[in-house]
C-alpha positions as CSV (number, residue, x, y, z in Angstrom):
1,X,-22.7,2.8,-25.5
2,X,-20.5,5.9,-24.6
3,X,-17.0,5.8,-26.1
4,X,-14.5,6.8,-23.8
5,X,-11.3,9.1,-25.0
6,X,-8.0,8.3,-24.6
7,X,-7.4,10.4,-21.5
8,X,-10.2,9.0,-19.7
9,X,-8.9,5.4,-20.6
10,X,-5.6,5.8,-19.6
11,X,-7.0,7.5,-16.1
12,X,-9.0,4.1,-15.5
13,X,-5.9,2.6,-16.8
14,X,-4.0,4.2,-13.7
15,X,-6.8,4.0,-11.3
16,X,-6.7,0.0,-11.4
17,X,-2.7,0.2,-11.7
18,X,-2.8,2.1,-8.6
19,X,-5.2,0.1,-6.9
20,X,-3.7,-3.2,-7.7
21,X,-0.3,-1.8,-6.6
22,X,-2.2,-1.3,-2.9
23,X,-3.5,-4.4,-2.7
24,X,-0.6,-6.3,-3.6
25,X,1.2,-4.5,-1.2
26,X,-1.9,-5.1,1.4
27,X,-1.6,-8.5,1.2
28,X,2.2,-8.9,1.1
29,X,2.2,-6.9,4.4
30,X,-1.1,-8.7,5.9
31,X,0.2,-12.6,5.3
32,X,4.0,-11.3,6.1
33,X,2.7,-10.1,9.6
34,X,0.5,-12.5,10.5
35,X,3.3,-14.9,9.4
36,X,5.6,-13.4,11.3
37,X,3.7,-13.3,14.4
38,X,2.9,-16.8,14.2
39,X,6.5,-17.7,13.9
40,X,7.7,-16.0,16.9
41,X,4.4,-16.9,19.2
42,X,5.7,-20.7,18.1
43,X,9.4,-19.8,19.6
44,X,11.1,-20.3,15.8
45,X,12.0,-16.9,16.4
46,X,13.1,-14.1,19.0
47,X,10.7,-11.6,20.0
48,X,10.6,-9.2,17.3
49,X,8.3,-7.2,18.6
50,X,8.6,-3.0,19.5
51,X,9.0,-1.3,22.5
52,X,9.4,2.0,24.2
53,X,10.6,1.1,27.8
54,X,7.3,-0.9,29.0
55,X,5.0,0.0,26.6
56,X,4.7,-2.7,23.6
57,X,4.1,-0.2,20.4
58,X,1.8,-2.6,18.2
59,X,2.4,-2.2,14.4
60,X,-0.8,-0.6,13.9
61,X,0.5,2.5,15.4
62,X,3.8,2.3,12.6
63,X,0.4,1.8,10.5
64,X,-1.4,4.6,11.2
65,X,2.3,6.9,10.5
66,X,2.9,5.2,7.1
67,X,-1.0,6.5,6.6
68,X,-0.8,9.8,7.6
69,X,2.7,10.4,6.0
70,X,1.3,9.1,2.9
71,X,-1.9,11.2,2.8
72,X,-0.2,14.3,4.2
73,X,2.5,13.8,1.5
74,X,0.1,13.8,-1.4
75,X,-2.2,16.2,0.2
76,X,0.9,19.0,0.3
77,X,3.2,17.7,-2.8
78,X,2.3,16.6,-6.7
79,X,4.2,13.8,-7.1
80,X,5.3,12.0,-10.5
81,X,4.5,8.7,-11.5
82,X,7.4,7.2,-9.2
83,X,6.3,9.2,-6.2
84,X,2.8,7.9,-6.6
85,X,4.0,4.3,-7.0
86,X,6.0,4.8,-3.9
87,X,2.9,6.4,-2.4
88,X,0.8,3.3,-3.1
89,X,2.8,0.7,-2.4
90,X,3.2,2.3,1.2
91,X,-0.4,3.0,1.9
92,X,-0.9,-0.5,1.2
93,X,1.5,-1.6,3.7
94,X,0.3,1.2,6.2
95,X,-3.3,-0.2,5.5
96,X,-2.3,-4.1,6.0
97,X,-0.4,-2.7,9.6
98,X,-3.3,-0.7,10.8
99,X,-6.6,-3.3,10.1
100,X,-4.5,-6.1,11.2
101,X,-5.0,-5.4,14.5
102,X,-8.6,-3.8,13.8
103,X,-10.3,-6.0,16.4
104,X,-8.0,-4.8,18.6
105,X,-10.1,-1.0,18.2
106,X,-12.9,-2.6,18.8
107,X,-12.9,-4.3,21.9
108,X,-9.4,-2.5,23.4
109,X,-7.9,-5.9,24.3
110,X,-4.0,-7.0,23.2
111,X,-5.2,-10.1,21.6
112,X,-4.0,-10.2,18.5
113,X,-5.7,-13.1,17.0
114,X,-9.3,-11.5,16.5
115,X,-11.7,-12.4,14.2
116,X,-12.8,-8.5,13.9
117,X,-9.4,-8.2,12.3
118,X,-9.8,-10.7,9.9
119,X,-13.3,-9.7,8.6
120,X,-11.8,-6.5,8.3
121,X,-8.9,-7.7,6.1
122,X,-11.2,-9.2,3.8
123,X,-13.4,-6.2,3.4
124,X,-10.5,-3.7,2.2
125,X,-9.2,-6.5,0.3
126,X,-12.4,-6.9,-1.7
127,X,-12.7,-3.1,-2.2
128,X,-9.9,-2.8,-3.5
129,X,-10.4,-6.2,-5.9
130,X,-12.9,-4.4,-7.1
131,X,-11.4,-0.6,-7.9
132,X,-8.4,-3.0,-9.5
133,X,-10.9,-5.1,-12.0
134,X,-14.2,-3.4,-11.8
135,X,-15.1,-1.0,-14.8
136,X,-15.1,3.3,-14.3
137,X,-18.7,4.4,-12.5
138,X,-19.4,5.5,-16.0
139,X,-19.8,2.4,-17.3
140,X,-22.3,0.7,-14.9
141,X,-25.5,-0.5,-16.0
142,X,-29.0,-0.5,-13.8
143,X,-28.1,-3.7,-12.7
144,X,-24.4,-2.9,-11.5
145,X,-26.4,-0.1,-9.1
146,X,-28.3,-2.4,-8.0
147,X,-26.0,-4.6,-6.6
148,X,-23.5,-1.6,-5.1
149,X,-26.7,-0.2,-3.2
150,X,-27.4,-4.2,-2.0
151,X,-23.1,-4.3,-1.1
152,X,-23.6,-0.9,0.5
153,X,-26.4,-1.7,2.8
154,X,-24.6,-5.0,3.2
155,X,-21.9,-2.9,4.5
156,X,-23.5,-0.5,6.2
157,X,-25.8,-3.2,8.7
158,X,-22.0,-5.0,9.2
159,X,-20.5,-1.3,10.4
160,X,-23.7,-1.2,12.6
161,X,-23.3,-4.5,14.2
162,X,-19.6,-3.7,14.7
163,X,-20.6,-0.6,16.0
164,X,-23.3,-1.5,18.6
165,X,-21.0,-2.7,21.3
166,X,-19.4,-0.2,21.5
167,X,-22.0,2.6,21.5
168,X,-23.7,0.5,24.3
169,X,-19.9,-0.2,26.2
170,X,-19.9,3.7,26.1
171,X,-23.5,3.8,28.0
172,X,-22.4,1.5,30.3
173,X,-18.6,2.8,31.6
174,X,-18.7,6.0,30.3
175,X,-20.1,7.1,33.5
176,X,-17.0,5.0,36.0
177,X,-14.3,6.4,33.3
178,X,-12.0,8.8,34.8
């Protein structure tokens, strides 16, 4: 067995510090606005929700800003340790906002309660469980391959059924779309 050096240990060190910082922050923000919602469709609370004049802004759209601040951010600056904690814990957040309301994508409806969104909570959740706990691609055996090829075409035939409708929605109204 490979021994690793102390660089190299302390990057994985980060990698899952980093990761587990995203999806606590994931989480957090995914029960907080489902919470939320559920409170004010219920009436315990006032409508909460965001608008500019009569459009209702959804908080995937503050999502997909928190994302592209955060990439842009450490795209065109280096930041320290504190800038990258800050970085993580809001690209967790922005990535709980935007795939909330994933199944909202893919069938362009405002229903918010969507089992699309669900699934897809669940799926960035365990990607990230496992960056956070899983060991550095350097330490896989045969067997660990084996099993990320399986999860990958797993994942792969899931994006393909997701996908379908909407490739086939696009052969059918593309044509009547203005």
């Amino acid at each position: 067995m490979r021994r690793h050096s102390i660089g190299e240990l302390r990057g994985l060190a980060q990698t899952h510090r980093r990761a587990r910082q995203i999806l606590f922050a994931f989480l957090v923000t995914f029960v907080a606005a489902r919470l939320l919602v559920l409170v004010m469709q219920l009436g315990w609370l006032p409508d909460l929700h965001m608008s500019l004049g009569d459009t209702h802004v959804h908080h995937l759209a503050v999502g997909i800003v928190l994302l592209a601040a955060v990439g842009g951010g450490l795209l065109l600056f280096r930041p320290r340790a504190i800038g990258l904690n800050v970085a993580s814990t809001l690209y967790g957040i922005g990535l709980a906002l935007t795939f909330d309301e994933f199944g909202m994508w893919l069938h362009l409806e405002d229903v918010y309660w969507q089992r699309g969104s669900f699934d897809a909570v669940v799926t960035i959740a365990a990607a990230l469980g496992i960056v956070a706990a899983g060991p550095s691609l350097k330490r896989l055996r045969p067997r660990h391959w084996k099993a990320a090829v399986g999860l990958g075409l797993a994942v792969a035939l899931f994006l393909l059924l997701v996908l379908r409708p909407l490739w086939s929605a696009g052969r059918n109204f593309g044509t009547n779309l203005p």
